[in-house]
C-alpha positions as CSV (number, residue, x, y, z in Angstrom):
1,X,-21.2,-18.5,-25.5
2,X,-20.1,-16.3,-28.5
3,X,-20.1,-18.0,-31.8
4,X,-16.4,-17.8,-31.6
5,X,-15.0,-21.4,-29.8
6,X,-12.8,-19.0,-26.4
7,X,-10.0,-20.5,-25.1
8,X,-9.5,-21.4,-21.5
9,X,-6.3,-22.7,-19.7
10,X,-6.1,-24.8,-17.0
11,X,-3.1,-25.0,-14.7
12,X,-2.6,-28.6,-12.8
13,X,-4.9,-29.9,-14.8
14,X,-3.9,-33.5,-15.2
15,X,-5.6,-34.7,-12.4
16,X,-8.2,-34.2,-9.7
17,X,-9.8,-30.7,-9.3
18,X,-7.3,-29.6,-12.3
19,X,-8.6,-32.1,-14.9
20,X,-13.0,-32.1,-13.5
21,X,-12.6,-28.1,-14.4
22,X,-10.9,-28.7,-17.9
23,X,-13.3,-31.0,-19.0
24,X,-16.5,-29.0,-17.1
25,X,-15.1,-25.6,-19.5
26,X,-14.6,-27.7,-22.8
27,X,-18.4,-29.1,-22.5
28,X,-19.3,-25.6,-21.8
29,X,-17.6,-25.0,-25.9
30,X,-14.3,-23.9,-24.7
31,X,-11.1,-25.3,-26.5
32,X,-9.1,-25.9,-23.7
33,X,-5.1,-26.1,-22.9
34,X,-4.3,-28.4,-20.1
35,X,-1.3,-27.3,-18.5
36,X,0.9,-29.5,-16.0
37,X,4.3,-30.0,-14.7
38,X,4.2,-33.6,-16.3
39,X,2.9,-33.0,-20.3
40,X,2.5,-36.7,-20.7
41,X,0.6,-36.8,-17.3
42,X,-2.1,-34.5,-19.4
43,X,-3.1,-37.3,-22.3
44,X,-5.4,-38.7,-20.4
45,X,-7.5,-35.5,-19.8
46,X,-6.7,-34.6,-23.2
47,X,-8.6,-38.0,-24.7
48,X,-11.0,-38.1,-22.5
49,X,-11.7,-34.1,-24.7
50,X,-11.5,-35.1,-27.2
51,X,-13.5,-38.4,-27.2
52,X,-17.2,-36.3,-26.0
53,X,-16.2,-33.9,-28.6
54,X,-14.1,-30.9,-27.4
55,X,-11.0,-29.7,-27.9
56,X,-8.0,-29.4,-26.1
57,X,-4.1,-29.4,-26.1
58,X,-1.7,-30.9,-23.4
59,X,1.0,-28.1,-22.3
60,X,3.8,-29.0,-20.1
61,X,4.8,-25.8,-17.8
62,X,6.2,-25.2,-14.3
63,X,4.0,-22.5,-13.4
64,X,6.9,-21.2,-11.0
65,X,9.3,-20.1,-14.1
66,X,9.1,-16.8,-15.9
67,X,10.3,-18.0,-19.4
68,X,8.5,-21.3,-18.9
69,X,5.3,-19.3,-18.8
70,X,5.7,-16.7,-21.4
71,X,6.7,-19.6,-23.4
72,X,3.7,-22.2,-22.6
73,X,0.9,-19.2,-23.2
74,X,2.6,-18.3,-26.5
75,X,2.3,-22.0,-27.6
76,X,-1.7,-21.9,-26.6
77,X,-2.3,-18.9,-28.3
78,X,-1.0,-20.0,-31.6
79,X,-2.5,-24.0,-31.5
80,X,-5.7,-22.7,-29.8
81,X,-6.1,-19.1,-29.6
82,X,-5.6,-16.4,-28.0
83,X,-6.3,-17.0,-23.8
84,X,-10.1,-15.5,-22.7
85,X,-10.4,-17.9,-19.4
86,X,-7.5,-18.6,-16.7
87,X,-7.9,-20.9,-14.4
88,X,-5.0,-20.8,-11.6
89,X,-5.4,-24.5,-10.3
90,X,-1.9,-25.6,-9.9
91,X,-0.5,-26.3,-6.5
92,X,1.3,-28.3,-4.1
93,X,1.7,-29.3,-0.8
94,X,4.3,-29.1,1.9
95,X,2.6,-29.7,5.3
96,X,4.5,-29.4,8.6
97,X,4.6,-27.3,12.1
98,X,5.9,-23.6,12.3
99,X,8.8,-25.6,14.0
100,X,9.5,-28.5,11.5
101,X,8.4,-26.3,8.4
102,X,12.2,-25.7,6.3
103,X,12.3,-22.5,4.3
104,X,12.5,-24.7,1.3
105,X,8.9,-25.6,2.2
106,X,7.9,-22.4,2.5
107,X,9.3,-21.2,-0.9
108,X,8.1,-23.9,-2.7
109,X,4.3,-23.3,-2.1
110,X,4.7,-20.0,-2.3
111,X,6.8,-20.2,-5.4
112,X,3.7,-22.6,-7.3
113,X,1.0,-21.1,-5.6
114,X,1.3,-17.7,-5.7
115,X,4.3,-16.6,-7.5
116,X,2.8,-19.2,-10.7
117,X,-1.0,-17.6,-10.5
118,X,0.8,-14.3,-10.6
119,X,3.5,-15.3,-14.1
120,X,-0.1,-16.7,-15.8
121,X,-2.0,-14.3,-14.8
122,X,0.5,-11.8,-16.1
123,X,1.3,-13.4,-19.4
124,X,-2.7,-13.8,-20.7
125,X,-3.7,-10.5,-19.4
126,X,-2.3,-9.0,-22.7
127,X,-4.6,-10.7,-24.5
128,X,-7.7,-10.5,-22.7
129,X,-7.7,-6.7,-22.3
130,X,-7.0,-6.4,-25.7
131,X,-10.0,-8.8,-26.6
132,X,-12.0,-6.8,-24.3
133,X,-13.0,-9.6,-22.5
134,X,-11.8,-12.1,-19.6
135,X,-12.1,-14.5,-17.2
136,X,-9.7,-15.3,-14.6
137,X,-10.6,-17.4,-11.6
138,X,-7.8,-18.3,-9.1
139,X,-8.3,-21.4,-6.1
140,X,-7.7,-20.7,-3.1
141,X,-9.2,-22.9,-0.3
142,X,-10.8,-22.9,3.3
143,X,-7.4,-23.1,4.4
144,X,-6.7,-19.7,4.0
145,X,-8.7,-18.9,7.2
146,X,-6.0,-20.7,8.6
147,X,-5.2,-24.9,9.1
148,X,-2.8,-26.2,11.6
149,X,0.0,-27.8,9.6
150,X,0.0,-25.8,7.0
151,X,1.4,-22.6,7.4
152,X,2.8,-21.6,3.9
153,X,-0.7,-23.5,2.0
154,X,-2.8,-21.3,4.0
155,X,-0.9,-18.1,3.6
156,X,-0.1,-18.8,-0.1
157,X,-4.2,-19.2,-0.4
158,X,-5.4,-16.2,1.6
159,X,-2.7,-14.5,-0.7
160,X,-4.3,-15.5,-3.5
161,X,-7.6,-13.7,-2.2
162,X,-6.3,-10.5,-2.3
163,X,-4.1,-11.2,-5.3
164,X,-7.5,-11.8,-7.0
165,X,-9.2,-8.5,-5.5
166,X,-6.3,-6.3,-6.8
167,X,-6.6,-8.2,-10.4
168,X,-10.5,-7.4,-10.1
169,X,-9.6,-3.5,-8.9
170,X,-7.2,-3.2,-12.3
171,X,-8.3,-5.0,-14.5
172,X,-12.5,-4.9,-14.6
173,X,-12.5,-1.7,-16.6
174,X,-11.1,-4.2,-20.3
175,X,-13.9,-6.1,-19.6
176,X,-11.9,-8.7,-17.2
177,X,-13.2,-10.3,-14.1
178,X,-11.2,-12.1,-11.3
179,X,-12.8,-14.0,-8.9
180,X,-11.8,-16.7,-6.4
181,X,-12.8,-20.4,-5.6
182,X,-12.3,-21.6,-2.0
183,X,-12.4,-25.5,-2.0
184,X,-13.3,-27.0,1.1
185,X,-12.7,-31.3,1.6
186,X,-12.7,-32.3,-1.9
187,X,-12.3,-35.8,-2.9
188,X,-9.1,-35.8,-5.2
189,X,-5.8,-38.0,-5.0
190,X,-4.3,-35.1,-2.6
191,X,-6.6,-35.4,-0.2
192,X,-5.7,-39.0,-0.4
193,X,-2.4,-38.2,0.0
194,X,-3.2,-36.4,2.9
195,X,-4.6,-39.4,5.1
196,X,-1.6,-42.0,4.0
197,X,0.7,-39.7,5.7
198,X,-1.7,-39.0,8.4
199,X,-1.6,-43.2,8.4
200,X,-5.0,-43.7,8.3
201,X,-7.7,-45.1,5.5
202,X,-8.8,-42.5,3.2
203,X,-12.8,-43.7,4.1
204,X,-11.9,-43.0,7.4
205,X,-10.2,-39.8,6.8
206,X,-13.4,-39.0,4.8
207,X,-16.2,-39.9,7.9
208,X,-14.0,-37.7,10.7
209,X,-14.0,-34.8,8.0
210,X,-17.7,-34.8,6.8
211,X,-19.0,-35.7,10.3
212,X,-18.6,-31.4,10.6
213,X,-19.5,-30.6,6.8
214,X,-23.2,-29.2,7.1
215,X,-24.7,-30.9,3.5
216,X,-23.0,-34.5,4.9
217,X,-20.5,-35.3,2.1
218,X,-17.0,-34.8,0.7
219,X,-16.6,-32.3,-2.4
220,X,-16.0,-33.8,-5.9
221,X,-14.2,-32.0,-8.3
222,X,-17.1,-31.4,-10.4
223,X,-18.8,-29.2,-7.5
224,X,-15.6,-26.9,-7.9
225,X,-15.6,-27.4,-11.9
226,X,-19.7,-26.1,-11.6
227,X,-18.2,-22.9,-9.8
228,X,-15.8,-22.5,-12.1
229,X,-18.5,-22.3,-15.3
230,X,-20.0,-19.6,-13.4
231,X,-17.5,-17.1,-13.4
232,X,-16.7,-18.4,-16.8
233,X,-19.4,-17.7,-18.0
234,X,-20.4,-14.7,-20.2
235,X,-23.2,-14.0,-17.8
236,X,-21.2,-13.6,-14.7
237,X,-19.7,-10.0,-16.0
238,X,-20.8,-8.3,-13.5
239,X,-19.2,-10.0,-10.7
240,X,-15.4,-9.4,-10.0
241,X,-13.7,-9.6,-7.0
242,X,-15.6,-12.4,-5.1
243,X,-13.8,-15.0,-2.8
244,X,-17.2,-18.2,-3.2
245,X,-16.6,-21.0,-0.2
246,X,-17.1,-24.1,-2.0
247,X,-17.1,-25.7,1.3
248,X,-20.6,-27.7,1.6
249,X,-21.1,-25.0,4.9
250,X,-20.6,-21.6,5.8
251,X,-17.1,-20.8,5.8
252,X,-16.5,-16.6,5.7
């Protein structure tokens, strides 16, 4: 690290993979904005900062509005400073067949997904070509090589890996890298989510899925958060453009 504290932001960061990468970049000596839908939902992350040292700030922002945006990056770059790291967590979920799946579905993954990576990465870009330096990392997931069910999650997330190409393409010559983090089975309150609606446990959710995981466990946040202080990292300037399987297994 320089001997200037960076700033990072963290989009849908107050929980699961979100909040294990906020707190991963703030021990790495980054002061750190933890956006979310909810701002109140972000204390806890906040505290939990603050308490081994760090420093962050809890920003509520619906990634999916322009003036929300503009307005949530102007606020971190004048209680933190100016943005040098992006990291385009936020996202939801809508899961259904082709044939079940309403247009309201679609738009709203899309709209979060990939319409919010593109208004953040757009409103810090100003300030890390100006700097000279930036990181932007955006998560996509194994999903994007497709998942039945999930028609707009895996098209929003293999959208988002050539969203993160162009950003590489454009914007590597200011000394700003994009790269891309494809989560496979991560242990997080979605996933969760996932097996009550499927109506079974989540342990035996968990067993069915890591039965075909090569390394023989579920993901933790923190194995994504690791990835992410990579191509954080001041070292990792030379590599833009990358699309890294976090996936315990060959996945592309």
């Amino acid at each position: 690290m320089t001997t200037t504290r960076r700033t990072a932001i963290v989009t849908g960061a107050a929980r699961g993979i979100g909040a294990g990468v906020a707190e991963r970049l703030a021990a790495d000596g980054f002061a750190v904005a933890v956006l979310d839908l909810d701002e109140a939902a972000c204390a806890a992350v906040v505290a939990r900062i603050a308490e081994a040292g760090g420093t962050a700030l809890a920003v509520g922002v619906d990634v999916s509005n322009e003036e929300a945006v503009e307005a949530a990056v102007a606020r971190v770059a004048a209680e933190l400073g100016d943005p040098a790291v992006l990291v385009n967590n936020a996202g939801i979920l809508r899961d259904n067949l082709l044939f079940k799946m309403t247009a309201a579905d679609w738009d709203a993954v899309m709209g979060v997904h990939l319409r919010g990576s593109f208004l953040m990465s757009r409103a810090v870009q100003g300030f890390m070509t100006k700097a000279g330096w930036g990181r932007i990392v955006n998560l996509s997931s194994t999903s994007a090589l497709g998942n039945r069910g999930q028609a707009n999650y895996a098209a929003a997330k293999a959208g988002l890996q050539g969203f993160t190409k162009t950003l590489a393409l454009e914007l590597g010559k200011f000394g700003v890298t994009a790269n891309a983090i494809a989560p496979g089975f991560i242990e997080t309150e979605m996933t969760k989510a996932t097996a009550e609606r499927m109506g079974v446990s989540f342990d035996d959710f968990r067993t069915a899925v890591v039965k075909d995981i090569p390394v023989a466990r579920g993901g933790l946040p923190a194995d994504v958060a690791h990835a992410v202080s990579f191509f954080a990292s001041e070292g990792a300037g030379f590599v833009s453009g990358q699309v890294l399987y976090v996936a315990g297994g060959p996945k592309a």
